[in-house]
N, CA, C and O atoms as CSV, one atom per row, in Angstrom:
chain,resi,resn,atom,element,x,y,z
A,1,UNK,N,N,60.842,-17.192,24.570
A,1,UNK,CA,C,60.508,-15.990,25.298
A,1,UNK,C,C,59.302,-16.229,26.187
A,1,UNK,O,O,58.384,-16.970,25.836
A,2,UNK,N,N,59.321,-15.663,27.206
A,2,UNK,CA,C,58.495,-15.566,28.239
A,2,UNK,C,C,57.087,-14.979,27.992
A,2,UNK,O,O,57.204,-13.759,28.106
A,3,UNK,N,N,55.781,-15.311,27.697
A,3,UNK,CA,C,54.584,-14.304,27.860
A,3,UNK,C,C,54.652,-13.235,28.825
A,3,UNK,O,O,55.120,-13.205,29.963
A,4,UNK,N,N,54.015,-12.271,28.038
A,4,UNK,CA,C,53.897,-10.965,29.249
A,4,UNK,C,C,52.950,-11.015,29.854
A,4,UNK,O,O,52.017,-11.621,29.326
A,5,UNK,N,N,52.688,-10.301,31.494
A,5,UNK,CA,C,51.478,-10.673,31.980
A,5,UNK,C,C,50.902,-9.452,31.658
A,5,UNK,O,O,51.406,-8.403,31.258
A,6,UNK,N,N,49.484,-9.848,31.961
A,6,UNK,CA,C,48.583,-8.622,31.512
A,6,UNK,C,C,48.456,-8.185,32.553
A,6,UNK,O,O,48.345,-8.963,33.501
A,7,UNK,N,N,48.417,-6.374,32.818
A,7,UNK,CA,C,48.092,-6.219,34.081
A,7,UNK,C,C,46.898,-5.703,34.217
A,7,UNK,O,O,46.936,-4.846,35.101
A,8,UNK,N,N,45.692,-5.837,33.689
A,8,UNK,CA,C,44.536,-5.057,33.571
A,8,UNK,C,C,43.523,-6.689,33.606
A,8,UNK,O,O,43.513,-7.237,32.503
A,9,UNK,N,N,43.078,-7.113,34.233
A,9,UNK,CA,C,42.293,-8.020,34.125
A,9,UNK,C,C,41.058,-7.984,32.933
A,9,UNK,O,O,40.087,-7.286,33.223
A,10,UNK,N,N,41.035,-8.601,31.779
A,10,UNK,CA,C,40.049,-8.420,30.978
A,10,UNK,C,C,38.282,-8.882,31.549
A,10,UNK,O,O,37.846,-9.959,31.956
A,11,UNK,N,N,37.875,-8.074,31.429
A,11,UNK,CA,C,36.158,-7.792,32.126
A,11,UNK,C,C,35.025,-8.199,31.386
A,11,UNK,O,O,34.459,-7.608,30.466
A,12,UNK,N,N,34.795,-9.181,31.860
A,12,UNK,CA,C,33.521,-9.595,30.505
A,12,UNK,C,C,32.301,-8.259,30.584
A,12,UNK,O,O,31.855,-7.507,31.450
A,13,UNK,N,N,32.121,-8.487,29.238
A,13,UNK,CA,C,30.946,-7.297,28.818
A,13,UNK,C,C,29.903,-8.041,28.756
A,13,UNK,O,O,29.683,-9.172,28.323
A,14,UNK,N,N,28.874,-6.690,29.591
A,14,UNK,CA,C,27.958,-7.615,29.720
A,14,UNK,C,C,26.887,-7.808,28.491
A,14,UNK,O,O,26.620,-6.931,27.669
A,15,UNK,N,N,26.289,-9.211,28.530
A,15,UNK,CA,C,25.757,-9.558,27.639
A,15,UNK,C,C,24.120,-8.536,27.293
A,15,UNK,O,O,23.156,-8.318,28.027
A,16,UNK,N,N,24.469,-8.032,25.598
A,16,UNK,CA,C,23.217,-7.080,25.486
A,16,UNK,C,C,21.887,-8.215,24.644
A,16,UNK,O,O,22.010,-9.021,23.722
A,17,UNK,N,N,20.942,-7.894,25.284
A,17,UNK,CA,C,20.135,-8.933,24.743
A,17,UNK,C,C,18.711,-7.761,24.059
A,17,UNK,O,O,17.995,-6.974,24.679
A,18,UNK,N,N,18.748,-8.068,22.725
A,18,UNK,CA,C,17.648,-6.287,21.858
A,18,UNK,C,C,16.026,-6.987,22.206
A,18,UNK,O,O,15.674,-8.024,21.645
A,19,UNK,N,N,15.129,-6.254,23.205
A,19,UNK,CA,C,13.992,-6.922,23.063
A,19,UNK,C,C,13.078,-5.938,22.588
A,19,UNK,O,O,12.857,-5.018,23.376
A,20,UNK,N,N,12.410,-5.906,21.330
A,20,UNK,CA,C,11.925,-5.063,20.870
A,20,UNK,C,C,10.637,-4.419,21.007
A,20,UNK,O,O,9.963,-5.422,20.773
A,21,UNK,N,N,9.961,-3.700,21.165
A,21,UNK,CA,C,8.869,-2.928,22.084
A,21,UNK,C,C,7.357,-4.094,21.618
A,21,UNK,O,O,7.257,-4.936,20.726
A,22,UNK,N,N,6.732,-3.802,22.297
A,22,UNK,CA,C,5.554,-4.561,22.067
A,22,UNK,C,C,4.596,-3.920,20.819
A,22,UNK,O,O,4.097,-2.876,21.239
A,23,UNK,N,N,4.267,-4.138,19.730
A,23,UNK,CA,C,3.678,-3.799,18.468
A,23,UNK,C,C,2.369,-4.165,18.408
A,23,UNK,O,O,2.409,-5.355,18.719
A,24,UNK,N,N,1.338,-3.906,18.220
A,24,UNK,CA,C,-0.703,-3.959,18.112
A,24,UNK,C,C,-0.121,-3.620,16.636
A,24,UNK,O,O,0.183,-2.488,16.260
A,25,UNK,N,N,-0.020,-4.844,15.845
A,25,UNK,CA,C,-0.074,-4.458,13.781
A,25,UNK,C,C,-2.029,-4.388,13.757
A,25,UNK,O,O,-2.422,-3.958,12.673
A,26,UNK,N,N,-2.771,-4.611,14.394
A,26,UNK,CA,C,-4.065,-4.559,14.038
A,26,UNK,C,C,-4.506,-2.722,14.538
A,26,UNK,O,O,-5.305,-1.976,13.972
A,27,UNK,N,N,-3.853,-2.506,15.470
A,27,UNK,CA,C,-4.522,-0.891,16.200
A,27,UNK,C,C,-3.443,-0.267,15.182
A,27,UNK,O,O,-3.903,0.872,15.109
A,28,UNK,N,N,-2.247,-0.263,14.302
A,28,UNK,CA,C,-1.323,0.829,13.860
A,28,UNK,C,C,-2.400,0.195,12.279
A,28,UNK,O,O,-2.362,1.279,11.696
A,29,UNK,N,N,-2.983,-0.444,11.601
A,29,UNK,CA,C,-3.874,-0.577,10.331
A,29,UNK,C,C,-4.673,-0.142,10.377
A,29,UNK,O,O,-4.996,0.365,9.303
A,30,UNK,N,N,-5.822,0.094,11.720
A,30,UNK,CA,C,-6.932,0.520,11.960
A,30,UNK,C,C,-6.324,2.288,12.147
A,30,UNK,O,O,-7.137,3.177,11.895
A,31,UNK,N,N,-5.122,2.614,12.519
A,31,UNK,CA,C,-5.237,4.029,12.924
A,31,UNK,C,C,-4.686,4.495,11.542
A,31,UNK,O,O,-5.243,5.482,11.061
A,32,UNK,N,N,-3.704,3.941,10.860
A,32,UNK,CA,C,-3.695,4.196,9.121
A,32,UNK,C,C,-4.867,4.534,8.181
A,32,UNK,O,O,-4.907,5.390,7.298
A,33,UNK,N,N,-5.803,3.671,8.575
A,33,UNK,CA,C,-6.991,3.572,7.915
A,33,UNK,C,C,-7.652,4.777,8.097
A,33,UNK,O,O,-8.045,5.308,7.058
A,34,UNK,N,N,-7.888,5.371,9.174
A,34,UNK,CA,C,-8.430,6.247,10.319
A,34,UNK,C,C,-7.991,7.840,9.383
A,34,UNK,O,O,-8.701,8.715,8.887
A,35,UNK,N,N,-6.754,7.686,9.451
A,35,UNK,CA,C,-5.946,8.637,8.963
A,35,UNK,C,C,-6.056,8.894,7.421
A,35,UNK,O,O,-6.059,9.980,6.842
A,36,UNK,N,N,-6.147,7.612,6.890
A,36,UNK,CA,C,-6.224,8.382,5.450
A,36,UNK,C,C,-7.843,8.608,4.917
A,36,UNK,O,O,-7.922,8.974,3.744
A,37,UNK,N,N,-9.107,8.436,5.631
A,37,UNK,CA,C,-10.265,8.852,5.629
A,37,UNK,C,C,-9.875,10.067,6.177
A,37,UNK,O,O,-10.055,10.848,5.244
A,38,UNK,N,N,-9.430,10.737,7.166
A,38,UNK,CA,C,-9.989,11.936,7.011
A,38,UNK,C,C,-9.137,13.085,5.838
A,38,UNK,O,O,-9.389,14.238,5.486
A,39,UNK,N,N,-7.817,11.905,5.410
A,39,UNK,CA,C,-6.963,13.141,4.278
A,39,UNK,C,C,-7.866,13.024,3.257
A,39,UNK,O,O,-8.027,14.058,2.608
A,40,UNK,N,N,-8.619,11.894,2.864
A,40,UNK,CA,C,-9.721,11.891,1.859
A,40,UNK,C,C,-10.802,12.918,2.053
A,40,UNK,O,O,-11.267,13.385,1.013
A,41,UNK,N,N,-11.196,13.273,2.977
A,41,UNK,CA,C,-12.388,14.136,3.804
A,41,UNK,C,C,-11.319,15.562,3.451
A,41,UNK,O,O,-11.628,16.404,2.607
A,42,UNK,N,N,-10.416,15.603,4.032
A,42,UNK,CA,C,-9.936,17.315,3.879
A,42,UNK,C,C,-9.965,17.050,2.119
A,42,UNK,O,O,-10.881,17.605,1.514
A,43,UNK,N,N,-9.117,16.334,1.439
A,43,UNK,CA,C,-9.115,16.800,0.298
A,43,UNK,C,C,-10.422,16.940,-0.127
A,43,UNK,O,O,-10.506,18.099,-0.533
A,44,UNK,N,N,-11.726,16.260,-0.283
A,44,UNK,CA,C,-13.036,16.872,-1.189
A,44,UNK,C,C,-13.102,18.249,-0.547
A,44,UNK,O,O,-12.779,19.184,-1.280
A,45,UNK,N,N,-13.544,18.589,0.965
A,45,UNK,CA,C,-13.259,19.860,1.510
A,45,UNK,C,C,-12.964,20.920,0.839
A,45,UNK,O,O,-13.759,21.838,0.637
A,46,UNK,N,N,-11.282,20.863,0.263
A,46,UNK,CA,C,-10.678,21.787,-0.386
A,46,UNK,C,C,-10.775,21.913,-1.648
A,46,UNK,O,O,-10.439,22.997,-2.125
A,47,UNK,N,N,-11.238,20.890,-2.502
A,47,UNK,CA,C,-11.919,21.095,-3.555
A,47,UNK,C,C,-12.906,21.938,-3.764
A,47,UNK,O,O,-13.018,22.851,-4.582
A,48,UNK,N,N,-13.699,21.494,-2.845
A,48,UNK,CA,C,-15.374,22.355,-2.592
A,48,UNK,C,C,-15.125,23.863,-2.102
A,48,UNK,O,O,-16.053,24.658,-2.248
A,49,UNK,N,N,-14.112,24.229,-1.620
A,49,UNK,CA,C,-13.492,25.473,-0.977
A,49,UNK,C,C,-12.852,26.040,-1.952
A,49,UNK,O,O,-13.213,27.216,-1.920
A,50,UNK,N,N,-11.841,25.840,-3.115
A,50,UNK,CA,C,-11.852,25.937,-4.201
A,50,UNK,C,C,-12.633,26.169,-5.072
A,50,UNK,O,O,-12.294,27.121,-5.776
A,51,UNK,N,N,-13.413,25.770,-5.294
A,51,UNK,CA,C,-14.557,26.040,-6.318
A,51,UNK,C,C,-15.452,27.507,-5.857
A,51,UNK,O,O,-15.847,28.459,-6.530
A,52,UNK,N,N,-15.565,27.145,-4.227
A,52,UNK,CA,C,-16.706,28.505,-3.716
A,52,UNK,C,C,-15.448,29.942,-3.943
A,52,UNK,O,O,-15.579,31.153,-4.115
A,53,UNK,N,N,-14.587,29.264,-3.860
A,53,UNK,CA,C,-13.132,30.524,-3.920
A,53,UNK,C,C,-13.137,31.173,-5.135
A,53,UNK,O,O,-13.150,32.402,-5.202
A,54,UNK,N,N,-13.126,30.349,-6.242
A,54,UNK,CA,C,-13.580,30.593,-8.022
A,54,UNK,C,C,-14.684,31.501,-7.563
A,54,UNK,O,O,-14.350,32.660,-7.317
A,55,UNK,N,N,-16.025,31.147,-7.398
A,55,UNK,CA,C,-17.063,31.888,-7.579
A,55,UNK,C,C,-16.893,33.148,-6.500
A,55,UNK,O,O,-17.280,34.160,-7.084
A,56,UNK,N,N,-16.535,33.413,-5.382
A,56,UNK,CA,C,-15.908,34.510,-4.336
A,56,UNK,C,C,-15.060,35.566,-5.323
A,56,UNK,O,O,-14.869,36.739,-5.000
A,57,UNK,N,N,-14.666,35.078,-6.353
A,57,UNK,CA,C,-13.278,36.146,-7.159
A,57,UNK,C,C,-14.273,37.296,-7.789
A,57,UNK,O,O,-14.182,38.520,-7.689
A,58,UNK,N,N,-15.622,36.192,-8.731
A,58,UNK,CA,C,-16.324,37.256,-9.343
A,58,UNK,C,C,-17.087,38.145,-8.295
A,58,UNK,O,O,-17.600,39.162,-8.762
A,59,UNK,N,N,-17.237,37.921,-6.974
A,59,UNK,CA,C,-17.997,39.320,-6.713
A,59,UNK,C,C,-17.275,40.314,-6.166
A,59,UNK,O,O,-17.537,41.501,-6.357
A,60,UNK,N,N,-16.077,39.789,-5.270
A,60,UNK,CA,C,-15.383,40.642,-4.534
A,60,UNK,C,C,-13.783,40.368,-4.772
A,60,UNK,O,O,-12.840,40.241,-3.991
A,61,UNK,N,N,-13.904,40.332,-6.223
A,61,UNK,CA,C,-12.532,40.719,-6.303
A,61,UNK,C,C,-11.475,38.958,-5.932
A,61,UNK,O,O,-11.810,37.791,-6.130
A,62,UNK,N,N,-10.614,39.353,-5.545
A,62,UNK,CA,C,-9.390,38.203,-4.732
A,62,UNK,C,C,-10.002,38.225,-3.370
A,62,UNK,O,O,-10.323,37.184,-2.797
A,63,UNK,N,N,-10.141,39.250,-2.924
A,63,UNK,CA,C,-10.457,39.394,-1.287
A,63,UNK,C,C,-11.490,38.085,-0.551
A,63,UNK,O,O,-11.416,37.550,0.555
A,64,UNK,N,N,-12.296,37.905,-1.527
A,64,UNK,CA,C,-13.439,37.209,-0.961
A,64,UNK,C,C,-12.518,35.365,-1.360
A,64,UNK,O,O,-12.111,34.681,-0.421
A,65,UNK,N,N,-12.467,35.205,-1.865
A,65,UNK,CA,C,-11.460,33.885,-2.227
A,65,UNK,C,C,-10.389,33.392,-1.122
A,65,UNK,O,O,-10.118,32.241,-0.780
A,66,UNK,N,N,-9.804,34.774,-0.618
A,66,UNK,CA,C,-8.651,34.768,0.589
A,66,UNK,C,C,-8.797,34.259,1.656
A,66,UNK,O,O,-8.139,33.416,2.264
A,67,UNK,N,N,-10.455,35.255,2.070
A,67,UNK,CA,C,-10.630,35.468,3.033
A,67,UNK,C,C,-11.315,33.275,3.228
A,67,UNK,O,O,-11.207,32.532,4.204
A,68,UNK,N,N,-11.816,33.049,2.099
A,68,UNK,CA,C,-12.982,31.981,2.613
A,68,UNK,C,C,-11.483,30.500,2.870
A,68,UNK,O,O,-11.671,29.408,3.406
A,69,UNK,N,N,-10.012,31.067,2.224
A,69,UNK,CA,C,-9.018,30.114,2.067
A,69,UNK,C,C,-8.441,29.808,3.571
A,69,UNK,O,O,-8.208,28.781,4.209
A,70,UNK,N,N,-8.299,31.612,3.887
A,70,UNK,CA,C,-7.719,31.411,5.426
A,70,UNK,C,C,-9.089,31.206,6.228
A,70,UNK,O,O,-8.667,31.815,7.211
A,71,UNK,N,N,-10.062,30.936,6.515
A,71,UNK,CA,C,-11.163,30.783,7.379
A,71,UNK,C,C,-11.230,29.686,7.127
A,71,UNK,O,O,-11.659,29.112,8.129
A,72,UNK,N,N,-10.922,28.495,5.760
A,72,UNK,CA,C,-10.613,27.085,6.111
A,72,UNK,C,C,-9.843,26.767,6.307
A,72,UNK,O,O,-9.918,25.568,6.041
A,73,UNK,N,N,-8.691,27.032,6.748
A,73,UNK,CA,C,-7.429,26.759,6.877
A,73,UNK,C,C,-8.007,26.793,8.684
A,73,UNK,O,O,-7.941,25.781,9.382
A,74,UNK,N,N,-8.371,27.691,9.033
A,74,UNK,CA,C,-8.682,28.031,10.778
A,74,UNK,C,C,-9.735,27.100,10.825
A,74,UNK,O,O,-9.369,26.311,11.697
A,75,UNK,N,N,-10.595,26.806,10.492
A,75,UNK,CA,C,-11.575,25.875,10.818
A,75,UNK,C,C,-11.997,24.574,10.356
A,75,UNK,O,O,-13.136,24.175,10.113
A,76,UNK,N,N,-10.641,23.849,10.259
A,76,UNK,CA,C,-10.838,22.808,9.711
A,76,UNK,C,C,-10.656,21.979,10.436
A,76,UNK,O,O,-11.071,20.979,9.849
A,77,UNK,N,N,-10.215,21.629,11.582
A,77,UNK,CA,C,-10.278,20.977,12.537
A,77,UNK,C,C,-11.715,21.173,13.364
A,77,UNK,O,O,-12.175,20.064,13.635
A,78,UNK,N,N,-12.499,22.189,13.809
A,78,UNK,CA,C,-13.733,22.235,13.747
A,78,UNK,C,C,-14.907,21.396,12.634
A,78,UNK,O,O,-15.662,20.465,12.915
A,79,UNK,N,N,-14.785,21.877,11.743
A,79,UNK,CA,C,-15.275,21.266,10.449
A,79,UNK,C,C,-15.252,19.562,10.350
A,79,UNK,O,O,-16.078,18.896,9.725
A,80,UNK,N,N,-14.230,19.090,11.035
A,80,UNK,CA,C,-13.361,17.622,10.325
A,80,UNK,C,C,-14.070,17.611,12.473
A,80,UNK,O,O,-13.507,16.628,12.954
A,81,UNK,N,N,-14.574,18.002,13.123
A,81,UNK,CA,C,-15.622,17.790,15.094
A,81,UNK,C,C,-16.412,17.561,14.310
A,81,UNK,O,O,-16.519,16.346,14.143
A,82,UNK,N,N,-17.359,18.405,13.428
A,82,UNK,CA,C,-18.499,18.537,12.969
A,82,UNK,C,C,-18.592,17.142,12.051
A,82,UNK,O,O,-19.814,16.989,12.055
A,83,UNK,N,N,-18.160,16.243,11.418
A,83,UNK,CA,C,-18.019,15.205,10.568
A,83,UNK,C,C,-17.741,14.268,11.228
A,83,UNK,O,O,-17.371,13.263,10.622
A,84,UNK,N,N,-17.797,14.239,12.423
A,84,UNK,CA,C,-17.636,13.076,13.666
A,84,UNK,C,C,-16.568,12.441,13.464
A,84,UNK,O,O,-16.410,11.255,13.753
A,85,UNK,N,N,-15.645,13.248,12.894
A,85,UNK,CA,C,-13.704,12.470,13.054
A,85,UNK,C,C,-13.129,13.125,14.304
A,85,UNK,O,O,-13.135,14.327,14.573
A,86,UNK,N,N,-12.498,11.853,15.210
A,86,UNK,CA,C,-11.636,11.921,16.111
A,86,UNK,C,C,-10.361,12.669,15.800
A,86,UNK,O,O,-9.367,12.006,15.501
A,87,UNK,N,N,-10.301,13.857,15.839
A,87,UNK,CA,C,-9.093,14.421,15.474
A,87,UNK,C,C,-7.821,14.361,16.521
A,87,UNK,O,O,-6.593,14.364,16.438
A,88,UNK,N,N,-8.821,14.304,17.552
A,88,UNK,CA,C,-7.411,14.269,18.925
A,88,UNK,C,C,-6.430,12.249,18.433
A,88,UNK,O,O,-5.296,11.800,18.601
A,89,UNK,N,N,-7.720,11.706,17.830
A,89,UNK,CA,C,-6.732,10.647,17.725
A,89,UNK,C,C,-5.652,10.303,16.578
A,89,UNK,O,O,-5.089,9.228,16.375
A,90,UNK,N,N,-5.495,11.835,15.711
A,90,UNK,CA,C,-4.939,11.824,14.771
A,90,UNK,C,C,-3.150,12.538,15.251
A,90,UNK,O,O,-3.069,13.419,16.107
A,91,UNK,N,N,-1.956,12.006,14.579
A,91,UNK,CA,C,-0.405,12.768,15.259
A,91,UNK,C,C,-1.125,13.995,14.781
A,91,UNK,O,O,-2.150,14.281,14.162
A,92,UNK,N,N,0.040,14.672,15.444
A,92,UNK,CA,C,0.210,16.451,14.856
A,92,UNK,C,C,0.518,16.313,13.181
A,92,UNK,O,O,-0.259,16.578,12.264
A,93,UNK,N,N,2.050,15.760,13.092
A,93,UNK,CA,C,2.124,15.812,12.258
A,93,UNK,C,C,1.394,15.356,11.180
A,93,UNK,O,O,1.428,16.132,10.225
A,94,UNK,N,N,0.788,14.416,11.029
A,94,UNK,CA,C,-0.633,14.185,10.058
A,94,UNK,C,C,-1.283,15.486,9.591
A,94,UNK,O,O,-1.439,16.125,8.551
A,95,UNK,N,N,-1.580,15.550,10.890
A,95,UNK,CA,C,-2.799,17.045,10.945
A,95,UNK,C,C,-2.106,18.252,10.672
A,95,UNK,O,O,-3.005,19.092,10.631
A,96,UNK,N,N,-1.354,18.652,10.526
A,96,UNK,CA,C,-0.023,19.877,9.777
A,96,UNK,C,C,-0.226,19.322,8.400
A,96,UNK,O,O,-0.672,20.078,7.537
A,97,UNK,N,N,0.022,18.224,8.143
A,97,UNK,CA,C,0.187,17.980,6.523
A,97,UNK,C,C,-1.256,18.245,5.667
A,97,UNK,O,O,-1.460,18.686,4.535
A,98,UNK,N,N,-2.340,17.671,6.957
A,98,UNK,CA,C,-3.355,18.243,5.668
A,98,UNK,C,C,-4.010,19.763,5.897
A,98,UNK,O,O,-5.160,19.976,5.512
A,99,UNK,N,N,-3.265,20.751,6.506
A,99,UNK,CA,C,-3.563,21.694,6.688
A,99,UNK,C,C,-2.981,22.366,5.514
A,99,UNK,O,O,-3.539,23.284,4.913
A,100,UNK,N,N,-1.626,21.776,5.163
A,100,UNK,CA,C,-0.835,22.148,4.522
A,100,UNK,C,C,-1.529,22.071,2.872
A,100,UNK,O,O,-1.729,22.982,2.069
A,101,UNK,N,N,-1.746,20.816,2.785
A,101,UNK,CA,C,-2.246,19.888,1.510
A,101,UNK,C,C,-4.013,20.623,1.103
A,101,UNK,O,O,-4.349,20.727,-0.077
A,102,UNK,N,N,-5.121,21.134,2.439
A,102,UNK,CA,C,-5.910,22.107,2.656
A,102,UNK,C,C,-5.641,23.190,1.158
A,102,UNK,O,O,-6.080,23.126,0.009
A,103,UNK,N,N,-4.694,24.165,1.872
A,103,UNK,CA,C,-4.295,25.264,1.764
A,103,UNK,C,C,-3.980,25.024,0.124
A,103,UNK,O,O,-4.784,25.420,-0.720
A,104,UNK,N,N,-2.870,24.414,-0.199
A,104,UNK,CA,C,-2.041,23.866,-1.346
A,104,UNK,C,C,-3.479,23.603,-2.790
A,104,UNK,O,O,-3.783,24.054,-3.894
A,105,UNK,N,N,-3.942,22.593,-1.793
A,105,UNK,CA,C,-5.348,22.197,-2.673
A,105,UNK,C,C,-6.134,23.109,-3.524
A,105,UNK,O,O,-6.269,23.144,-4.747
A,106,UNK,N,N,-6.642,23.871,-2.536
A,106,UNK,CA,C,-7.559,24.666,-2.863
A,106,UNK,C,C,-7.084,25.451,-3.115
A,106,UNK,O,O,-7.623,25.775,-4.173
A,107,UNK,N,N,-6.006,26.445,-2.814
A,107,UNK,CA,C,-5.559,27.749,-3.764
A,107,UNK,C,C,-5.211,27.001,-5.262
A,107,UNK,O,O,-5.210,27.753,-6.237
A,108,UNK,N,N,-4.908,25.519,-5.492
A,108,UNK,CA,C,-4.420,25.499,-7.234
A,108,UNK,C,C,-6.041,25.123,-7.781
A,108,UNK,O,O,-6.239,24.991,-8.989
A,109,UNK,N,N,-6.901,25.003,-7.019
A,109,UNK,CA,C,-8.443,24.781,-7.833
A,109,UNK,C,C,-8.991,26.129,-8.297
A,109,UNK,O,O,-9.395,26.422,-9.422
A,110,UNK,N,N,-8.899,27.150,-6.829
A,110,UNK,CA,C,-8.777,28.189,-7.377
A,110,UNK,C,C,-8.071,28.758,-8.442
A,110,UNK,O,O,-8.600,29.092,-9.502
A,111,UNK,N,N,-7.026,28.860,-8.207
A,111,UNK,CA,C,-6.115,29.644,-9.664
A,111,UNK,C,C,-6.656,28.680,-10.790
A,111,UNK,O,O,-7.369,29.342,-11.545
A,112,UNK,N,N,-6.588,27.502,-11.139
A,112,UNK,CA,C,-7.268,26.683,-12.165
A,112,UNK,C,C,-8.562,27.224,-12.620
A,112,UNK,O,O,-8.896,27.123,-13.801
A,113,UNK,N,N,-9.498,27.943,-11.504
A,113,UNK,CA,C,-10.668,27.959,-12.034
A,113,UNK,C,C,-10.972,29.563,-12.867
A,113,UNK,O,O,-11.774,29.797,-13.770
A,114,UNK,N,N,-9.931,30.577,-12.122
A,114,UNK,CA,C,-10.355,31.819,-12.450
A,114,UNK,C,C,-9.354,31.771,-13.650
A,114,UNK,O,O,-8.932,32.903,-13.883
A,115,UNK,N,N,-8.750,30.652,-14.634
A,115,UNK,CA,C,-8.532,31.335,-15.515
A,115,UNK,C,C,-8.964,31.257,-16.575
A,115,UNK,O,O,-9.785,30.340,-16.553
A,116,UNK,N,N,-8.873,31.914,-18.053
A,116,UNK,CA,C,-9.595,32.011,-19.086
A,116,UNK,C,C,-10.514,29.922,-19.171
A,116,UNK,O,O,-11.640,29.762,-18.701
A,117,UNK,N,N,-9.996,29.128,-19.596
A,117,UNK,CA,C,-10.671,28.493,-19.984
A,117,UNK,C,C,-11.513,28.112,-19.156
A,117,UNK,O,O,-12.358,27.411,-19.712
A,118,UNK,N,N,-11.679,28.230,-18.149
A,118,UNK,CA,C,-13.191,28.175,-17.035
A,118,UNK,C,C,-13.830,28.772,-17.331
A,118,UNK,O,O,-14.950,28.545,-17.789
A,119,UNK,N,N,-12.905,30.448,-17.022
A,119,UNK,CA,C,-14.430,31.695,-16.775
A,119,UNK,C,C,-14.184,31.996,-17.985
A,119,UNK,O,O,-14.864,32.846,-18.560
């Protein structure tokens, strides 16, 4: 039997060659580093915000505890200017997590502290 002809000329593909982006492993260790000093810095923060939150319950109730939780939650990026950390050189997302971790922190130091075996 006869071969059939092809009528579609087969087209070489062109050759993909993967060149992978240019990587600084010394500037992404140094900005790791960078980053987990200041989650170290928010967490004592929220400890210490915690604790003043405990002592805020006995005079004014919950109110005063709330109020000092959401006023660090708003000024902690101020707070973290004031401590001479580069925050603009930190992602968002970093800086969401320890707002988050902030918040998280210090309301369980609080509840830990106002209950019976503390006070």
């Amino acid at each position: 039997m006869a071969k059939k002809r092809k009528l579609v000329a087969e087209e070489k593909e062109p050759e993909f060659e993967f060149v992978p982006p240019s990587f600084d492993e010394k500037e992404f260790i140094l900005k790791d580093l960078y980053g987990t000093r200041v989650t170290l810095t928010v967490t004592v923060i929220a400890i210490v915000v915690g604790i003043c939150a405990a002592c805020l319950n006995q005079l004014w109730a919950w109110y005063g505890g709330l109020i000092l939780l959401v006023v660090g939650v708003l000024g902690l990026k101020e707070l973290l200017k004031l401590l001479r950390f580069h925050v603009d050189l930190l992602e968002s997302k970093s800086m969401i997590g320890n707002y988050f971790m902030f918040l998280l922190l210090s309301l369980g130091v609080w509840i830990l502290l106002i209950n019976p075996p503390f006070m």
